[in-house]
FIVEX-841771 format. One line per 2 residues: number of its first residue (from 1); their letters; for each residue y negated, z negated, x of N, C-alpha, C, O, CB. Coordinates in steps of 0.05 Angstrom, whole numbers, plus 5000, padded with zeros to 4 digits. Each point is the difference from the previous one (the first is absolute). Glycine has a CB too. Layout:
% FIVEX-841771
NUM> A> Y:Z:X:Y:Z:X:Y:Z:X:Y:Z:X:Y:Z:X | ...
% end
This chain:
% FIVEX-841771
1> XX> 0483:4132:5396:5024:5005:4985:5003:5029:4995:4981:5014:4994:5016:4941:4984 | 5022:5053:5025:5014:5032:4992:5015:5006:4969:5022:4996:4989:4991:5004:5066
3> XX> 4959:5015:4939:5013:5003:4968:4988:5042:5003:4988:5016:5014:5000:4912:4946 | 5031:5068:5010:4989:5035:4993:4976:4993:4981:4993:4978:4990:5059:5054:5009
5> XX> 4939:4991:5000:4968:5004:4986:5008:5003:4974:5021:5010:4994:4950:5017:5042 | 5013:4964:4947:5004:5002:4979:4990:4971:4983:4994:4981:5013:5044:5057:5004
7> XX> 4961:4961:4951:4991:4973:4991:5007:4976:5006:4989:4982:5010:5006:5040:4962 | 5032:4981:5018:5028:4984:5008:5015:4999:5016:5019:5016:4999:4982:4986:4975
9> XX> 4998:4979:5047:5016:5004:5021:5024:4969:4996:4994:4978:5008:4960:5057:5026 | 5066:4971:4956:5018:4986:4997:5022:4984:5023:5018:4983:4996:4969:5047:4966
11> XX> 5003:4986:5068:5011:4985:5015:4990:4995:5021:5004:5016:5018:5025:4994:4964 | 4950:4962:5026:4990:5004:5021:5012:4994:5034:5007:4976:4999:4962:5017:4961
13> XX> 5034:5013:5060:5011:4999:5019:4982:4996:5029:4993:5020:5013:5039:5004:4956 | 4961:4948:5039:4986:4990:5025:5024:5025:5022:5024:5004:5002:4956:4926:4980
15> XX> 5001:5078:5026:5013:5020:5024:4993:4979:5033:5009:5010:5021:4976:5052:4946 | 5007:4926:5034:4997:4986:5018:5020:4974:5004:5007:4991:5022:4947:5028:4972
17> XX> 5054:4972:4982:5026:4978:5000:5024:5019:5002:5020:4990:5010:4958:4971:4958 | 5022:5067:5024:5031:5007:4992:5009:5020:5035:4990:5017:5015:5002:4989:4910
19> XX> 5032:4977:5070:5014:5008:5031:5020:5019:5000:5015:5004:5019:4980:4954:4994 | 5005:5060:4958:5014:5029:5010:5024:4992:4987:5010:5023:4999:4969:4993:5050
21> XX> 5036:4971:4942:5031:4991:4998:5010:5018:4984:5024:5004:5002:4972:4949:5003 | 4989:5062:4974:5004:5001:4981:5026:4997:4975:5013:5017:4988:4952:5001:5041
23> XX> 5037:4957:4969:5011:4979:4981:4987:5014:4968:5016:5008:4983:4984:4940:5060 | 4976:5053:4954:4983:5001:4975:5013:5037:4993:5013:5008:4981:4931:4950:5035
25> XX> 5046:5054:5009:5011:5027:4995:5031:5011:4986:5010:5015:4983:4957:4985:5056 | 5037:4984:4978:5035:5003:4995:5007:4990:4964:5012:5013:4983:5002:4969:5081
27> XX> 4978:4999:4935:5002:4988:4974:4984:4995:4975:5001:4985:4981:5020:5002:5049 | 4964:5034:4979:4980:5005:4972:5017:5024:4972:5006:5022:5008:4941:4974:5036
29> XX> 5057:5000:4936:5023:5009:4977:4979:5023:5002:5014:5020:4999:5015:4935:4963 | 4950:5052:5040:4986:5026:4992:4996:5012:5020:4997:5024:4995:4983:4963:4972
31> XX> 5019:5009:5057:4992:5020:5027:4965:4994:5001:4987:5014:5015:5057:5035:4978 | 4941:4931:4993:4974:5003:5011:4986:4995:5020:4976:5000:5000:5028:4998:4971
33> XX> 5011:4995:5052:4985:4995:5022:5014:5017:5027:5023:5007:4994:4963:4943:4983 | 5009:5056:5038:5006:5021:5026:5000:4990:5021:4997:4975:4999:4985:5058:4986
35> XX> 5019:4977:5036:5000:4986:5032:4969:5018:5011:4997:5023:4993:5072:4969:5020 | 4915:4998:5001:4981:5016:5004:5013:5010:5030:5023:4996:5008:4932:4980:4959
37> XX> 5025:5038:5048:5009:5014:5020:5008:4979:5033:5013:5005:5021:4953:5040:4950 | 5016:4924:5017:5005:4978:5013:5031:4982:4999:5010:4984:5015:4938:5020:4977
39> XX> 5061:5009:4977:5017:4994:4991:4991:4967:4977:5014:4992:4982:5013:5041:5067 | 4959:4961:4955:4989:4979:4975:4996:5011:4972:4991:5022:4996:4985:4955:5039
41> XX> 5030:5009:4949:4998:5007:4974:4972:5010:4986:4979:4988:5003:5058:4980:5000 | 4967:5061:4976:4975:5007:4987:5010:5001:4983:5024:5007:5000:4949:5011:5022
43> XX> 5013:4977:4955:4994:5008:4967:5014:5028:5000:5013:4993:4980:4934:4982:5009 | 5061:5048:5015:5007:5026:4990:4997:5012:4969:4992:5023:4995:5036:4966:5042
45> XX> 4979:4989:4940:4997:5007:4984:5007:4973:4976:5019:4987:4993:4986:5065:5033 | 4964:4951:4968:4990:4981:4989:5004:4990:4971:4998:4977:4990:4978:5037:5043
47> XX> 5032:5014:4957:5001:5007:4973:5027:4989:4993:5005:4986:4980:4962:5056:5022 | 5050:4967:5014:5031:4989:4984:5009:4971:5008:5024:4995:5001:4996:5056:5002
49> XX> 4957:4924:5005:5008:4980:5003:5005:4987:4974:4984:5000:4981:4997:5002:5060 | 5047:4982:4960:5000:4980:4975:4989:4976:5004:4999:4985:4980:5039:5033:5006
51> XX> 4954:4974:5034:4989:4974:4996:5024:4980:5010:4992:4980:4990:4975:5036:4968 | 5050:4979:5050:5021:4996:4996:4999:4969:5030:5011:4978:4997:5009:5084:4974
53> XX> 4972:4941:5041:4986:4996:5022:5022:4992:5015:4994:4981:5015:4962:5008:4968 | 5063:5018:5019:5024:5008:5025:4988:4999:5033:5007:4985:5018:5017:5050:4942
55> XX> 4961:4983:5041:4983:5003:5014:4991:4981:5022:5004:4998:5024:4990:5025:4940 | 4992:4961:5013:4984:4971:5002:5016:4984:5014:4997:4998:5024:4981:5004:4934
57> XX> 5045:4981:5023:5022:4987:5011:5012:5003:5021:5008:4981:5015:4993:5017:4954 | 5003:5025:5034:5013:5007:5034:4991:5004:5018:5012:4994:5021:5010:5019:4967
59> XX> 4953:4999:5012:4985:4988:5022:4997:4980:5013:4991:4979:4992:4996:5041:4993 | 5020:4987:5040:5010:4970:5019:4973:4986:5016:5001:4979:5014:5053:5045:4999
61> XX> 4918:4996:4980:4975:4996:5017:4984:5004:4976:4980:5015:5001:5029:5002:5051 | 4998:4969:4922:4977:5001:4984:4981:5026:5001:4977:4992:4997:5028:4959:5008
63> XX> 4995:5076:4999:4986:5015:5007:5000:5012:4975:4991:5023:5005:5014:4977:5042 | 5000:4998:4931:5000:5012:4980:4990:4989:4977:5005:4976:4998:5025:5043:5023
65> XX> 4957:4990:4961:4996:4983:4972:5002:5030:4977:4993:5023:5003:4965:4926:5018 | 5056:5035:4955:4994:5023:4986:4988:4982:4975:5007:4977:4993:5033:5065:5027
67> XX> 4940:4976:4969:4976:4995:4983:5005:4992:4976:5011:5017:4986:4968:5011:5036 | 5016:4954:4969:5011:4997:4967:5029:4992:4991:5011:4995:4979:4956:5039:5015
69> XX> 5039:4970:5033:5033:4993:4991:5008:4983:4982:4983:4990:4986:5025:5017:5052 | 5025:4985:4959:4998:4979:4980:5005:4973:4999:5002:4983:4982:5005:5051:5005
71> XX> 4995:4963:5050:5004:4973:5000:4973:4980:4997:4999:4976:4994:5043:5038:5036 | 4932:5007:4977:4973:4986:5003:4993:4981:4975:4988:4979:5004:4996:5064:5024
73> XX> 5025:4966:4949:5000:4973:4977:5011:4978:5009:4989:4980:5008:5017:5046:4956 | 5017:4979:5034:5017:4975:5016:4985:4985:5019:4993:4977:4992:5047:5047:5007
75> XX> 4952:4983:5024:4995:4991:5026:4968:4987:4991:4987:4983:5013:5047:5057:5021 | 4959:4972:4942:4975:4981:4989:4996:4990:4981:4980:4997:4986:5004:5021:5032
77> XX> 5046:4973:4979:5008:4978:4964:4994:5015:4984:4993:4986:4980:4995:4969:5025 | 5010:5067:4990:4993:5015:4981:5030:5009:4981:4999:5007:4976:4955:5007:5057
79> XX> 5065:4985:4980:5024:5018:4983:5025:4974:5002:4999:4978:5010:4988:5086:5008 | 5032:4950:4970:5026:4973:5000:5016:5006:5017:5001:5023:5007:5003:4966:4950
81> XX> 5009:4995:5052:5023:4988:5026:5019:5003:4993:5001:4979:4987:4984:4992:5029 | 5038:5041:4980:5020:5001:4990:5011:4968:5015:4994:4993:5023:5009:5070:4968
83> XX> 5012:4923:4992:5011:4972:5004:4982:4983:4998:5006:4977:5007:5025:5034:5017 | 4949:4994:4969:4981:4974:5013:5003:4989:4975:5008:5011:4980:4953:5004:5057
85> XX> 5030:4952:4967:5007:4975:4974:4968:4997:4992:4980:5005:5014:5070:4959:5009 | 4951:5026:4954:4968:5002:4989:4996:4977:4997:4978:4992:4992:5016:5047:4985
% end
């Protein structure tokens, strides 16, 4: 996976699944990710990610995860559903 150095790396990116489209690039609200010289997506800057995971979602080859995000409660019963019946 292709991340920047550092503690926290908030967006990780399989460079071996991702096919260059850049979908994630184009539509990330902060500019944190770049085209490398292959043209596949890198981390650029790690620091101004919101978490937001835009990213994530649009990725059409799953090649992306971003860390902690906020759907990961959800996706492990952990947080609430908006509509859901109890």
């Amino acid at each position: 996976m292709t991340s920047a150095a550092g503690p926290e790396v908030p967006v990780l990116v399989r460079h071996e699944w991702c096919k260059g489209c850049g979908i994630c690039i184009s539509m990330c609200p902060k500019k944190v990710l770049e085209a490398a010289p292959d043209g596949k997506a890198i981390v650029a800057r790690p620091e101004d990610c919101i978490k937001c995971e835009t990213c994530e979602i649009m990725c059409p080859d799953f090649a992306i995860r971003v860390v902690g995000g906020r759907s990961r409660g959800v996706a492990q019963g952990k947080g609430d559903v908006a509509g859901a019946r109890g």
